[in-house]
N, C-alpha and C positions, 0 to 999 in steps of 0.2 A: 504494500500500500504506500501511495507515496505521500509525504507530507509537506506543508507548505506553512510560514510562519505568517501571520497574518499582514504584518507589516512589508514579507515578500510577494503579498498576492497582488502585484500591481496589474496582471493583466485584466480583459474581458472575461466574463462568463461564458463567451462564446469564443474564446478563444481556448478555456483552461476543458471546455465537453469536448473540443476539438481534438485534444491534444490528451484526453485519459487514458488511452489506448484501454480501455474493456478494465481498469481498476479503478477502484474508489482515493478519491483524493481528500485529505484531511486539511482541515487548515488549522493551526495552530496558534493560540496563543498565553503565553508563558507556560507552555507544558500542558494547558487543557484541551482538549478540543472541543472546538466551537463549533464547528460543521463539514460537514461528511458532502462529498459530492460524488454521486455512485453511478454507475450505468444502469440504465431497468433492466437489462438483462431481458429474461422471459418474465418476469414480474409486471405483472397488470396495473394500472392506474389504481385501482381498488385496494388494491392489496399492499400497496405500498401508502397508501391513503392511512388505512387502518393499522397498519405497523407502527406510526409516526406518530397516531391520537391520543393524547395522554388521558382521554374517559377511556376508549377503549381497552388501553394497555392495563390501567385503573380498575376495569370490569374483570378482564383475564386473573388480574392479580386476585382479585377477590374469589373470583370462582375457586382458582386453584389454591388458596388458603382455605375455602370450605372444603375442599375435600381433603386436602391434609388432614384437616380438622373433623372431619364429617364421613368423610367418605361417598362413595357415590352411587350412581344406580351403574348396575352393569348392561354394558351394549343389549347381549341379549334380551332383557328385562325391556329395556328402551322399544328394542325392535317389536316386541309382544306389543307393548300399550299403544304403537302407533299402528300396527296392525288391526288392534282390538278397533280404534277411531275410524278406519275407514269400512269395518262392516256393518256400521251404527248408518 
């Protein structure tokens, strides 16, 4: 991954998509990173959308604290009740 100090990012934006060759470019400043410049790759507008959302990320986080915490319903179980719904 190549990184870039923020004070050395003087180029365009359209110059730095131009020139990523297929990896993610960091820009950096004083040791943190501040933002991430990636290719989409196969990654959908969607889905990179939802990656980045701090409720969604927020939501995930929750879920997967209750099940640590809870535990969950097992796929199969899943599959039966949504089966059960469509013979209703």
């Amino acid at each position: 991954m190549k990184t870039i100090d923020l004070q050395d990012a003087t180029e365009s934006l359209a110059e730095y998509v131009k020139n990523m060759e297929g990896e993610p470019i960091t820009i950096m400043h004083k040791g943190v990173a501040l933002a991430i410049l990636a290719p989409a790759g196969n990654d959908d507008y969607e889905s990179v959308q939802m990656s980045t959302n701090p409720e969604f990320i927020a939501l995930l986080e929750r879920s997967r604290k209750s099940y640590r915490e809870h535990g969950g319903i097992p796929a199969e179980e899943v599959r039966k009740m949504f089966a059960d719904d469509k013979d209703e």
